[in-house]
LONUMI-172912 format. One line per field, with one value per residue (C-alpha): x, y, z; chain; residue number from 0. Coordinates in pm, whole numbers. Layout:
REM LONUMI-172912
px: X/...
py: Y/...
pz: Z/...
cadena: A/...
num: NUM/...
END
This chain:
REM LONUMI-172912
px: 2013/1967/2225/2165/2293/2651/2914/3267/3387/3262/3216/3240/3611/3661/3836/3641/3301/3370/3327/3046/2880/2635/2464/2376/2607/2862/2793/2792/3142/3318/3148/3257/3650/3623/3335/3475/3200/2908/2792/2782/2619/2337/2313/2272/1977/1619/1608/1840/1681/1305/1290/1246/1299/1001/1185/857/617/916/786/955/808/887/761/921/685/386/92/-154/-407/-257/-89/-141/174/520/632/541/528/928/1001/743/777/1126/1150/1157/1429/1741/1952/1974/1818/1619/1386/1284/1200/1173/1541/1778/1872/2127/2500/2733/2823/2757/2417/2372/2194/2384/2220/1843/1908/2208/2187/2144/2109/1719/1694/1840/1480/1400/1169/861/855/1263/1356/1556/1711/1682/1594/1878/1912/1714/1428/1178/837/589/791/742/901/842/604/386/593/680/1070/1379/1697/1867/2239/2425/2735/2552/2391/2690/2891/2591/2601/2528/2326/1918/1709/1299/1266/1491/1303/917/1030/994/789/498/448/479/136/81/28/116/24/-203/-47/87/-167/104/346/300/489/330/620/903/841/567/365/410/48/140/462/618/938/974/874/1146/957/974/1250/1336/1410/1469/1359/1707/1679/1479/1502/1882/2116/2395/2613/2328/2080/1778/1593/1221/1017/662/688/805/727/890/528/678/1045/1067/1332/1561/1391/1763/1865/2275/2546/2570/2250/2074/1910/1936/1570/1280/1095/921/1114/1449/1440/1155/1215/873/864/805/523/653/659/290/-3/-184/220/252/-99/-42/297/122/-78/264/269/-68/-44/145/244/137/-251/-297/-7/-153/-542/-553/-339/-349/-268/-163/-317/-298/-533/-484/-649/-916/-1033/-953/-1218/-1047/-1297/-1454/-1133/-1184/-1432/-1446/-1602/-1619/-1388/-1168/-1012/-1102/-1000/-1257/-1096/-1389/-1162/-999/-817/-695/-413/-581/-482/-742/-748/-843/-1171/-1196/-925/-986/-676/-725/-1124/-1252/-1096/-1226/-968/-1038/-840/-785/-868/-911/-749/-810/-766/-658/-376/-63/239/459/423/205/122/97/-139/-29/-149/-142/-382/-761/-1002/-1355/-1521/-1811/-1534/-1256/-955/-737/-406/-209/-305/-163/-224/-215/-404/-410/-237/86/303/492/158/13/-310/-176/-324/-400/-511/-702/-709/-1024/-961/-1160/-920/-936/-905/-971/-1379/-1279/-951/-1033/-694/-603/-442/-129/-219/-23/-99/196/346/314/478/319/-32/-130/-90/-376/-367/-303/-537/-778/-885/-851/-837/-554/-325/-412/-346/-24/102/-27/229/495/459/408/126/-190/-501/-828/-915/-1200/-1161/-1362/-1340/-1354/-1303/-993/-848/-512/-352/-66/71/28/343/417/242/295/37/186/103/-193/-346/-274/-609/-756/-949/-1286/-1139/-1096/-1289/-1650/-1943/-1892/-1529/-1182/-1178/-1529/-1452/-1115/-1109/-883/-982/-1199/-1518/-1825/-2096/-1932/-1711/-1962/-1693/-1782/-1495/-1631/-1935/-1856/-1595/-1910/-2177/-1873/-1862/-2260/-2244/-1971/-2161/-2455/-2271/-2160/-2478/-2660/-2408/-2477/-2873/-2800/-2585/-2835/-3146/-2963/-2793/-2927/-3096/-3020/-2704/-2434/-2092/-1805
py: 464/726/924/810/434/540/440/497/76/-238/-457/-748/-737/-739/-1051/-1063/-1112/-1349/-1633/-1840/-1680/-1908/-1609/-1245/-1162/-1327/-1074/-774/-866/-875/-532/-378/-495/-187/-1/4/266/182/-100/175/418/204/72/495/501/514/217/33/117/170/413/767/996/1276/1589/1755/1511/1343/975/698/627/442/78/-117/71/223/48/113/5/-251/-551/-394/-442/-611/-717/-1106/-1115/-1045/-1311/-1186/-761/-794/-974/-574/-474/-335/-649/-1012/-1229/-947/-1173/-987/-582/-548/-564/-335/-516/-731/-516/-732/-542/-798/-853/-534/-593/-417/-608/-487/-107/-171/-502/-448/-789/-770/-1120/-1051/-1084/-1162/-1429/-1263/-1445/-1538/-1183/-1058/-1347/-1421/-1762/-1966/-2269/-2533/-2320/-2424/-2572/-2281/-2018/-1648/-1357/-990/-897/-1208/-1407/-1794/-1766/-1861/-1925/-1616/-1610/-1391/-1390/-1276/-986/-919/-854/-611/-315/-11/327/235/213/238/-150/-134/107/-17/-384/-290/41/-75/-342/-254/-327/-648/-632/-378/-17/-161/124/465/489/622/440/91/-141/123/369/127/193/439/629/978/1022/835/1010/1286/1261/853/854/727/1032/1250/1336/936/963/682/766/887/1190/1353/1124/1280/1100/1187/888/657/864/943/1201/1232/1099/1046/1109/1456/1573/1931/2084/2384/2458/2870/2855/3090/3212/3155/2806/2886/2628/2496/2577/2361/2059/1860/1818/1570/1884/2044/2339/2258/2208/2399/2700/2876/3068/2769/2929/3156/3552/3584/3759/3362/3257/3537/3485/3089/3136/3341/3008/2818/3014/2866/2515/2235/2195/1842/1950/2142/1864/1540/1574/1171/870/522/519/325/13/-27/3/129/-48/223/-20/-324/-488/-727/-818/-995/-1307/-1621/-1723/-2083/-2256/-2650/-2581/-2445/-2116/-1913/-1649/-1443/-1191/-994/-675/-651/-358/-157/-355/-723/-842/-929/-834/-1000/-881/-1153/-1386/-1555/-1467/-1071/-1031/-769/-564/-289/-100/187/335/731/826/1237/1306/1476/1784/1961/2249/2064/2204/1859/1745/1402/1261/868/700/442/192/289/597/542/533/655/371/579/732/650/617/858/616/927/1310/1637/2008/2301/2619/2922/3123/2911/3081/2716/2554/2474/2261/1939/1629/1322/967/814/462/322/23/-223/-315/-478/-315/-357/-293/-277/-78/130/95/-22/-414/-590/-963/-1217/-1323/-1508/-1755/-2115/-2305/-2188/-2233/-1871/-1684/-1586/-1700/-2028/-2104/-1843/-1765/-1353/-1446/-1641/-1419/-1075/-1230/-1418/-1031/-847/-1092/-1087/-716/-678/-461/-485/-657/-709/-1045/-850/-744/-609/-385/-39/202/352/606/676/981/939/1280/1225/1336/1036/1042/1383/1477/1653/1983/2038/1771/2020/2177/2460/2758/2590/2287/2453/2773/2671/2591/2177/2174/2047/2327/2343/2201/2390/2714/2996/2971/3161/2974/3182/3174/3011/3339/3633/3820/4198/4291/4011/4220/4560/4400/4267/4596/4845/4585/4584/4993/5040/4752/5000/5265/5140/4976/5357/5540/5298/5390/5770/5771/5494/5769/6061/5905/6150/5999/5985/5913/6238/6239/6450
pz: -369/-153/-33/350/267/74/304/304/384/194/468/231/216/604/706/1002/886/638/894/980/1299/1527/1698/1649/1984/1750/1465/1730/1875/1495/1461/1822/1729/1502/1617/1951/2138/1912/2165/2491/2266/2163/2552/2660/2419/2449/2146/2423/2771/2689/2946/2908/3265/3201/3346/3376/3546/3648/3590/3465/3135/2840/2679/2961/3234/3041/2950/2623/2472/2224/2361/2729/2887/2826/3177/3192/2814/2758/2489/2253/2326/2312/2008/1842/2094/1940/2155/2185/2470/2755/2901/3246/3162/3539/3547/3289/2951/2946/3037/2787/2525/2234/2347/2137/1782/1477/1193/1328/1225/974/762/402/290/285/464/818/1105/1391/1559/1676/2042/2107/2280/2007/1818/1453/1374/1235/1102/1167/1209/1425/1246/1239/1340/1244/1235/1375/1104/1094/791/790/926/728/812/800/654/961/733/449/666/843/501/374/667/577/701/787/523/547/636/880/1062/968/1042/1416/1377/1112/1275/1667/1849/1689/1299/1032/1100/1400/1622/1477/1218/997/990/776/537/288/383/271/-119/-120/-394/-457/-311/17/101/-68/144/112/-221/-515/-735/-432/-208/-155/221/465/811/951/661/935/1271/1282/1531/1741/1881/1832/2046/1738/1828/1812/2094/2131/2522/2487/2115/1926/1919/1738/1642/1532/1305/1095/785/650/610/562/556/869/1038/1263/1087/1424/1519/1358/1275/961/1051/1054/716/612/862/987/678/407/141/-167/-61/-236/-14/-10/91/355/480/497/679/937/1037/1079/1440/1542/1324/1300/930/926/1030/623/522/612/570/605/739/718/347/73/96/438/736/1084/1361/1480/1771/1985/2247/2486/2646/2360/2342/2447/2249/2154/1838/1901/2184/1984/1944/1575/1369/1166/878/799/650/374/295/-6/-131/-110/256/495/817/1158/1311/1574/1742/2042/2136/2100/2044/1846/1595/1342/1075/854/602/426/758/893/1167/1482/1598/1928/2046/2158/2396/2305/2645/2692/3046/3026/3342/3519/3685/4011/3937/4003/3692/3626/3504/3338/3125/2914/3061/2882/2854/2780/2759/2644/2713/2529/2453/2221/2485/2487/2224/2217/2114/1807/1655/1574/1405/1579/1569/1872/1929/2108/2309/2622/2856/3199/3533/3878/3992/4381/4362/4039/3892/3546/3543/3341/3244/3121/2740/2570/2727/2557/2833/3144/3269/3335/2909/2830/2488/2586/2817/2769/3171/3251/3582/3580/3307/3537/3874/3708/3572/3900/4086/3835/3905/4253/4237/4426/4266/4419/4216/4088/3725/3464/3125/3050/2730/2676/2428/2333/2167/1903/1702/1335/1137/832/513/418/103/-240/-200/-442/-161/169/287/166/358/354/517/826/784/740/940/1036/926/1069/1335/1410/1761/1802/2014/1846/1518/1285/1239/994/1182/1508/1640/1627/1810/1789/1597/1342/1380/1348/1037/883/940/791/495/437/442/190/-48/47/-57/-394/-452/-438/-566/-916/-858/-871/-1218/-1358/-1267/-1372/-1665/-1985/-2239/-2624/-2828/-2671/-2869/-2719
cadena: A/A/A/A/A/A/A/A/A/A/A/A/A/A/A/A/A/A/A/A/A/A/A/A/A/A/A/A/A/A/A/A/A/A/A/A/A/A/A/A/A/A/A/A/A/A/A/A/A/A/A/A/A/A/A/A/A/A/A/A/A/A/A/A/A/A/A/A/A/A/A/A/A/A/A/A/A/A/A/A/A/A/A/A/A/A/A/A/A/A/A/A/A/A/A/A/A/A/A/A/A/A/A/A/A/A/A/A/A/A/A/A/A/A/A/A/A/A/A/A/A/A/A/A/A/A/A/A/A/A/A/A/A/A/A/A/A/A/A/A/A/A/A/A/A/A/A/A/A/A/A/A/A/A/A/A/A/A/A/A/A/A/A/A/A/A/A/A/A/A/A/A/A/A/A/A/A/A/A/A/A/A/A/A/A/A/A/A/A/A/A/A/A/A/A/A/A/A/A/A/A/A/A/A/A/A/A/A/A/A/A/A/A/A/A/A/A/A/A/A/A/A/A/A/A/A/A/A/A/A/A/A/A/A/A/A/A/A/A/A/A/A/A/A/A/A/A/A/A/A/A/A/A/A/A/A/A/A/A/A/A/A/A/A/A/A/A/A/A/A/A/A/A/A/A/A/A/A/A/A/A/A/A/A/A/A/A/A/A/A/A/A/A/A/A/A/A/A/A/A/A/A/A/A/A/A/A/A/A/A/A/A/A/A/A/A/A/A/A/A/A/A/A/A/A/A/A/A/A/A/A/A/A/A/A/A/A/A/A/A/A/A/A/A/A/A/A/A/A/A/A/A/A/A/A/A/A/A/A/A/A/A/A/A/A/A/A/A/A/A/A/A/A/A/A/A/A/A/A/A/A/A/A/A/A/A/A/A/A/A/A/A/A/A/A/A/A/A/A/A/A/A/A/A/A/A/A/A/A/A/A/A/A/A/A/A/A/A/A/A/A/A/A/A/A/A/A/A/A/A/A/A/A/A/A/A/A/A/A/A/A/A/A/A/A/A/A/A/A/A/A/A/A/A/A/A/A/A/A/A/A/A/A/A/A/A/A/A/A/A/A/A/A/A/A/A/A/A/A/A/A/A/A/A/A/A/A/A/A/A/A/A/A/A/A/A/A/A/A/A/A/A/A/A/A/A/A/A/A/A/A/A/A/A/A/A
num: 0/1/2/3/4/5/6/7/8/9/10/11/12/13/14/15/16/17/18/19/20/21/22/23/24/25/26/27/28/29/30/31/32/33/34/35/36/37/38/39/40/41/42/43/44/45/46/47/48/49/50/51/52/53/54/55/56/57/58/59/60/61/62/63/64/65/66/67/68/69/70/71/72/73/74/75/76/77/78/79/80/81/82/83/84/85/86/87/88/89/90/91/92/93/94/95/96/97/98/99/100/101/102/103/104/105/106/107/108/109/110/111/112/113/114/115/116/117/118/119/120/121/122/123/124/125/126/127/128/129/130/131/132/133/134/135/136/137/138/139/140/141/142/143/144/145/146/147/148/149/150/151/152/153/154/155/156/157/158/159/160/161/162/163/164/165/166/167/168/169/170/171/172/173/174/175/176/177/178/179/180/181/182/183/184/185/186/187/188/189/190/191/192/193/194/195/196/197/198/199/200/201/202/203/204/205/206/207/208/209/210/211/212/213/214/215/216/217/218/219/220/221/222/223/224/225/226/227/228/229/230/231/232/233/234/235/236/237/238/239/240/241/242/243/244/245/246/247/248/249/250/251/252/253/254/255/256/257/258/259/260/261/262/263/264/265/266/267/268/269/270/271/272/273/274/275/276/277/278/279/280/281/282/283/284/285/286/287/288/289/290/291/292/293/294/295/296/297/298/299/300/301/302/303/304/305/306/307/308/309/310/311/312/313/314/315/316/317/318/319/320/321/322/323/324/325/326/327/328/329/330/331/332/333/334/335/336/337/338/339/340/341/342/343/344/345/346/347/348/349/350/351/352/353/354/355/356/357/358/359/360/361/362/363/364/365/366/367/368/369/370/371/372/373/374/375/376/377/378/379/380/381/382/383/384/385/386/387/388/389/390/391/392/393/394/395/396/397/398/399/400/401/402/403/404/405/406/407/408/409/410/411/412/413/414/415/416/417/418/419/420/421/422/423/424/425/426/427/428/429/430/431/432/433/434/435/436/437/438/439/440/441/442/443/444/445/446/447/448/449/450/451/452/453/454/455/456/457/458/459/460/461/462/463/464/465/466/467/468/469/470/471/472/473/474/475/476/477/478/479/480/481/482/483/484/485/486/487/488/489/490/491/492/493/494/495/496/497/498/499/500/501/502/503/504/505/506/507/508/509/510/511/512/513/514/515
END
């Protein structure tokens, strides 16, 4: 067991828990009569408030307010986003989560039990007994009646399926949206992860994403693009940030000329561009695109399902629903590359579009000349999305919603599940829609390689290569700088050199056998 999950209590011996509880609120209070400030903690986090105040663009960002190119949008489709928030019972994210303390969820990031969930479309709650026919849970399973005693006995520190149970599967499906994050990570192969690996390091996810009165830090709104660090790592120093760095320091290769020369490219490259040459691995695939505009399709009237993928560990994949059109996956996947200052600017709906581009959902700066930049990998997820043709603007619509006569994957009319979310909203809507491309930019920084795997010169420093696109680096026969020049004409004159000096002793060598 790692040594993240040892604990200091047994919770199986506390009086209080060994009850039979009727509701995860019920749990939360038992906990909270000990852990009296965990609950206004968790309600001050980001996991609590999804809502992150951007002090440098100063927007309000965050999942209640962005939009992306997944599952769109979660206003109007509470029950089912909220099923992976870290509380019990938000149905309305245009109001702040519920205030009650108890309406917290403990068991989410601490039950140990293995069989604690949640229902994928009942804003937070686990399904209890009797479970309802069909139900299923936040990563696609059949539900079961989970035992809240059972799970409230079992706390402990996060482990890796705590985490991936909302994280792997966020978006709609396992690894559909980081790209490196999947169900993979929760027992991986040495090849997969070398930090969540049981022959590796064996972390869980709070080794690195540290935390500090339930606040965990690393955010993809405003990401540590570079951390320079102490080449000293002495008791005590800082090991606070989700960085390579902070355990690694900015000095990480052995003090050989290759080591000094490679730790000279930690101030221009994010160790995770030589350290993860692919994502989206073992076993699992990453969504690489999703076409909206494709669902709706009927067969005999009748919505359908097509699973046309099947990817490296047996499981096949959706390539068509009705419900969510196209879909294509790919797996081992390179990256892509671009410099990256750790700031990313989300649009919103209320900017105007291009419609003979794709709409950048979120973009990032950086450049060569920014000592706090560095090349970074990426993934990019394409995406067809609809927005409005008369007001150029990008548009919510309503998808789940069993029970009401405007979700889109009920009754399968765009019109109706846009104009239903555009009102729900109160934002302004034409009644003219369409769909247009979109791309969206997530930082690669899971499934770190062993290091015989990292990249080597020629991955980056040839013709065609990783960095044959990115300005700043040394390209042969890109960069005919004239230093790179005059470098290359002073190297052809000494080979000269040598090459006639070895003429002259071979003309003027004497002939015959001379002994000294």
């Amino acid at each position: 067991m790692p040594a993240d999950h040892a604990s200091t209590a047994d919770h199986s011996k506390f009086e209080i828990l060994q009850q039979d509880f009727a509701s995860g609120p019920e749990v939360t209070a038992a906990c909270l009569s000990c852990h009296t400030e965990a609950g206004n903690q968790v309600r001050d986090s980001i996991h609590w408030t999804w809502e992150y105040e951007d002090p440098i663009l100063e927007l309000a960002l965050g999942k209640r307010t962005v939009f992306n190119n997944f599952c769109g949008n979660v206003a109007s489709n509470e029950a089912r986003c909220t099923s992976c928030h870290v509380g019990y019972g938000w149905d309305d994210v245009r109001e702040a989560p519920p205030e009650q303390a108890n309406a917290v969820d403990c068991l989410a990031c601490h039950d140990r039990s293995g069989q604690y969930t949640k229902l994928n479309d009942a804003a937070g709650h686990p399904p209890l007994d009797p479970v309802p026919e069909g139900a299923h849970t936040i990563t696609g399973e059949l539900a079961w009646a989970v035992d809240l005693s059972k799970a409230a006995q079992s706390v402990g520190a996060p482990g890796r399926e705590n985490c991936l149970s909302c994280h792997a599967y966020g978006g709609g499906g396992d690894n559909v949206k980081h790209g490196d994050l999947s169900s993979a990570l929760i027992a991986p192969d040495h090849g997969v992860d070398v930090h969540m690996s049981a022959e590796g390091a064996n972390f869980t996810c709070t080794s690195c994403h540290v935390s500090e009165a339930h606040k965990v830090d690393g955010s993809r709104y405003n990401v540590h693009a570079s951390d320079p660090h102490s080449a000293e790592m002495a008791p005590g120093a800082r090991r606070d940030v989700t960085t390579c760095q902070s355990c690694h320091t900015d000095s990480p290769h052995d003090a050989t000329i290759t080591g000094v020369r490679l730790n000279t490219h930690a101030e221009t490259l994010a160790c995770q561009t030589c350290h993860i040459p692919e994502y989206a691995k073992g076993g699992v695939a990453a969504k690489t695109m999703w076409d909206w505009s494709a669902a709706g399709q009927m067969r005999d009237g009748k919505p359908f399902t097509l699973k046309e993928y099947i990817q490296g560990d047996g499981t096949a994949r959706p390539t068509y629903t009705s419900a969510k059109g196209i879909a294509e996956y790919g797996e081992n996947l390179e990256p892509e590359y671009a410099w990256f200052d750790g700031q990313l600017d989300y649009t919103t709906r209320s900017e105007v579009v291009d419609p003979d581009q794709p709409v950048q959902v979120n973009k990032f700066g950086g450049d060569p000349d920014d000592p706090n930049a560095r090349i970074w990998p990426f993934r990019v997820m394409h995406g067809r999305q609809a927005y409005d043709t008369e007001l150029m603007t990008m548009l919510a619509s309503h998808t789940w919603g069993p029970e009401t006569d405007t979700a889109f994957w009920t009754h399968f009319d765009w019109q109706k599940a846009i104009t239903a979310a555009m009102e729900y909203l109160d934002e302004p809507y034409s009644g003219k829609f369409d769909f247009i491309d979109t791309e969206m930019h997530w930082p690669i920084t899971h499934m770190v390689a062993p290091a015989e795997q990292a990249l080597q010169c020629e991955s980056c420093h040839a013709p065609n290569a990783r960095m044959a696109g990115i300005s700043g680096v040394y390209v042969p026969g890109r960069d005919w700088q004239p230093a790179t020049i005059l470098g290359l004409l002073i190297l052809g004159a000494a080979l000269l050199g040598v090459t006639g000096h070895r003429l002259v002793l071979l003309v003027s060598k004497p002939k015959g056998n001379h002994h000294g």
